[in-house]
C-alpha positions in Angstrom: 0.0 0.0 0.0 1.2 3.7 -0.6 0.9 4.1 3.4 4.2 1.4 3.7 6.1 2.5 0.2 9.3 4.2 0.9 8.0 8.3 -0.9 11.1 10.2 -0.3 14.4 10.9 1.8 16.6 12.8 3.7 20.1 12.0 3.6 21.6 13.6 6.9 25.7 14.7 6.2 26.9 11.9 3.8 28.5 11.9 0.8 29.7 15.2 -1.8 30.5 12.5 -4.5 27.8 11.2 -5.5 27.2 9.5 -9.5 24.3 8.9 -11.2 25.3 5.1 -10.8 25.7 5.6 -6.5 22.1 7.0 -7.0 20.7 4.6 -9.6 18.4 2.4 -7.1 17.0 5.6 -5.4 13.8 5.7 -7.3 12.4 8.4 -4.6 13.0 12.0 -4.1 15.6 13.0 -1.8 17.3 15.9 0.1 20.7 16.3 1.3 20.9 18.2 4.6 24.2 19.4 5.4 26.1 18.3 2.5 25.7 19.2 -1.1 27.1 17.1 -4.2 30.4 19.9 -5.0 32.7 16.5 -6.2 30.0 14.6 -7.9 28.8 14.2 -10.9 24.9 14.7 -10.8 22.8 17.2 -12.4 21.4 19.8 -10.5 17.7 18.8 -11.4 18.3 15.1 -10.0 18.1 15.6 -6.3 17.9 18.6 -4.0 20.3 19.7 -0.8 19.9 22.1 2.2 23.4 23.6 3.6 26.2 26.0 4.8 28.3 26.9 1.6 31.5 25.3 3.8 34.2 26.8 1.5 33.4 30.4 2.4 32.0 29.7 6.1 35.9 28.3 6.8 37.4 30.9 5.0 35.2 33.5 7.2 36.1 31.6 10.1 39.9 32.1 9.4 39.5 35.4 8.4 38.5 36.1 12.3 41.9 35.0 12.9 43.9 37.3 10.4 41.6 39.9 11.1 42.6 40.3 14.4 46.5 40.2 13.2 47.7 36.0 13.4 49.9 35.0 10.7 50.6 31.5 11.9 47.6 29.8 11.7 47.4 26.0 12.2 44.6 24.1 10.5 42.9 20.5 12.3 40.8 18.5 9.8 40.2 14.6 8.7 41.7 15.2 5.1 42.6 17.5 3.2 41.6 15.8 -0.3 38.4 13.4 0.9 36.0 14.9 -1.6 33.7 15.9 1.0 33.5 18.5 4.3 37.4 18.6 5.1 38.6 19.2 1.4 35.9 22.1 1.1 36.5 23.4 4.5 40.4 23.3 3.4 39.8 25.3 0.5 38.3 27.7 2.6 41.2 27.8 4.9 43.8 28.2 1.9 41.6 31.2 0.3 41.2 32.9 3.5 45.2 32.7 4.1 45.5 34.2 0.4 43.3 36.7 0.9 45.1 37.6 3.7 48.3 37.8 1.6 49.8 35.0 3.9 51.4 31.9 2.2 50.5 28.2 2.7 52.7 26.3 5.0 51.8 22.8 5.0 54.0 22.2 7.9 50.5 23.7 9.7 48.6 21.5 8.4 47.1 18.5 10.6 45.0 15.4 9.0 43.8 13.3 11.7 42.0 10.7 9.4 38.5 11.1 11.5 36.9 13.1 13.3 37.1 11.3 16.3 38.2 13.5 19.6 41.2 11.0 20.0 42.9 11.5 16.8 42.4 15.0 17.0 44.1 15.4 20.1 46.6 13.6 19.5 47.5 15.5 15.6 47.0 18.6 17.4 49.6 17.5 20.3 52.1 16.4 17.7 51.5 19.3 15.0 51.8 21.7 17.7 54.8 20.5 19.9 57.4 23.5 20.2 55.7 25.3 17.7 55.2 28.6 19.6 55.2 30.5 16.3 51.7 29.4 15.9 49.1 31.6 17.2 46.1 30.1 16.2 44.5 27.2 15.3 41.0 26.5 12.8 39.6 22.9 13.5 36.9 22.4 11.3 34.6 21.0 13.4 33.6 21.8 17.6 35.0 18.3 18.5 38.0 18.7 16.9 38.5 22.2 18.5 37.9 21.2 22.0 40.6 17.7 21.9 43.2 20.8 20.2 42.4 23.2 23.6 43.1 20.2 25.6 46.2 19.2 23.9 47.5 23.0 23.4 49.2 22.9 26.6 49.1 26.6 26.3 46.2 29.5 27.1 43.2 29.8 25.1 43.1 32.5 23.9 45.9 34.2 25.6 48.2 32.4 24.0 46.8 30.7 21.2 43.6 31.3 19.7 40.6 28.7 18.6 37.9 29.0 16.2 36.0 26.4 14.6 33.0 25.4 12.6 29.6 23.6 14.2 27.9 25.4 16.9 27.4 21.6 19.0 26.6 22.1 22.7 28.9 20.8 24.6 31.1 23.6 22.8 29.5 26.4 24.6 30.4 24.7 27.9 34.5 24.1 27.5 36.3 26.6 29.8 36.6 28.9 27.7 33.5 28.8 25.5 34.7 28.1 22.3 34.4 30.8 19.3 32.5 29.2 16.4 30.3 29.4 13.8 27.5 27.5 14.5 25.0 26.1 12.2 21.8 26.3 11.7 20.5 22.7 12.0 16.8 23.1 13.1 16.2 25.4 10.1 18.3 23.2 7.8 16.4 20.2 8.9 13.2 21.9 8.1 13.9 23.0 4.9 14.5 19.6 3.9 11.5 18.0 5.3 9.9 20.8 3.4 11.5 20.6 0.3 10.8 16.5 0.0 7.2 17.2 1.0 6.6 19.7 -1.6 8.2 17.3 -4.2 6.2 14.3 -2.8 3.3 16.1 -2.9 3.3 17.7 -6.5 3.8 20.9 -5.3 7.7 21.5 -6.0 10.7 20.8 -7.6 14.4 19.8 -6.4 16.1 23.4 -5.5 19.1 24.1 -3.6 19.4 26.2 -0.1 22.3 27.7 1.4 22.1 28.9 4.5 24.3 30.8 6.6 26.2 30.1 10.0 25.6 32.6 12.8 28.8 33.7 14.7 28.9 32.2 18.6 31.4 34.4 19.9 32.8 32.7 22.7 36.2 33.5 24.3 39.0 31.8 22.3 39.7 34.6 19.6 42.3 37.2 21.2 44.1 39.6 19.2 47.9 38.5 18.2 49.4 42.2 20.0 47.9 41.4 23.3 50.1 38.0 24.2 53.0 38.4 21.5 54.2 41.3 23.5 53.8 39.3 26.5 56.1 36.6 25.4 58.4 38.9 24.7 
């Protein structure tokens, strides 16, 4: 009956790669919430997403760091090339830095290979060992942020400055509350429930939403003058 038959769905984070061939057996509508298909190969008419633009939401998170004078920014992600968050969220890093007029040092760069708290505490620890030139660091996600405070061994922010990408809760609650740029997931989850309705119903068509982050200030941005001068 059409009451048990699978109508549409949403696909919550996931895959940016997807083919027409990965696809192929979906013969429903469906939305991607909080990924969109940047290193795939559908057309835009073949399915329907709801997200951040993560290049430019990274390279505005960065740009809070350059802004307020660091040079020597580290940068905490799974991979730089995995076709999906990281490499985007990279990107943004990288245009951020050139925009900035700052060259890439990949010597800053740390891949943990997940996003599991462990391996980013542990990539942060080793990255970051003796390296008191760096005065900042971007993780691209709130988990990975919070193991890299913990592993700093150094102030936040007086001494090294954090910002990240996510807005998650326990983030608001780390000592000090960490500076991100936090999502909007209940409107991104209703815009897709919308969206596949709609389509379900007759009503619409697959479309495409970016939404914007909404800056969580926190307390682990500091300006470079305030501590370099004190570790002098």
């Amino acid at each position: 009956s059409r009451s048990r038959r699978l109508l549409g769905l949403v696909l919550l984070g996931g895959r940016f790669d997807y083919t027409p061939e990965r696809v192929a057996l979906l013969d429903v509508p469906f939305v991607c919430c909080s990924s969109t298909n940047s290193f795939g190969s559908l057309a835009k008419d073949a399915y329907s997403s709801v997200t951040i633009d993560d290049q430019r939401e990274a390279c505005r998170a960065v740009r809070l760091l350059t802004d307020q004078g660091h040079q020597r920014i580290a940068i905490l992600l799974d991979s730089t090339q995995d076709s999906s968050i990281s490499q985007l969220r990279y990107m943004g890093y990288r245009q951020a830095l050139e925009e900035s007029g700052l060259l890439l040092d990949k010597s800053l760069i740390g891949e943990t290979g997940s996003f599991d708290m462990a391996a980013a505490y542990e990539t942060a620890a080793r990255l970051l060992a003796g390296r008191r030139d760096v005065t900042a660091v971007f993780a691209i996600a709130d988990s990975m942020a919070v193991a890299a405070m913990k592993a700093l061994g150094r102030r936040v922010p007086e001494d090294c400055s954090v910002v990240s990408i996510d807005g998650i809760e326990m983030s608001a609650y780390t000592v000090p509350a960490l500076t991100t740029l936090a999502q909007p997931q209940e409107e991104m989850g209703e815009r897709a429930v919308r969206i596949l309705v709609d389509m379900i119903e007759g009503r619409g068509r697959n479309q495409h939403v970016l939404l914007k982050t909404a800056l969580r200030p926190g307390e682990t941005i500091a300006p470079y003058q305030v501590f370099a001068s004190g570790r002098m």
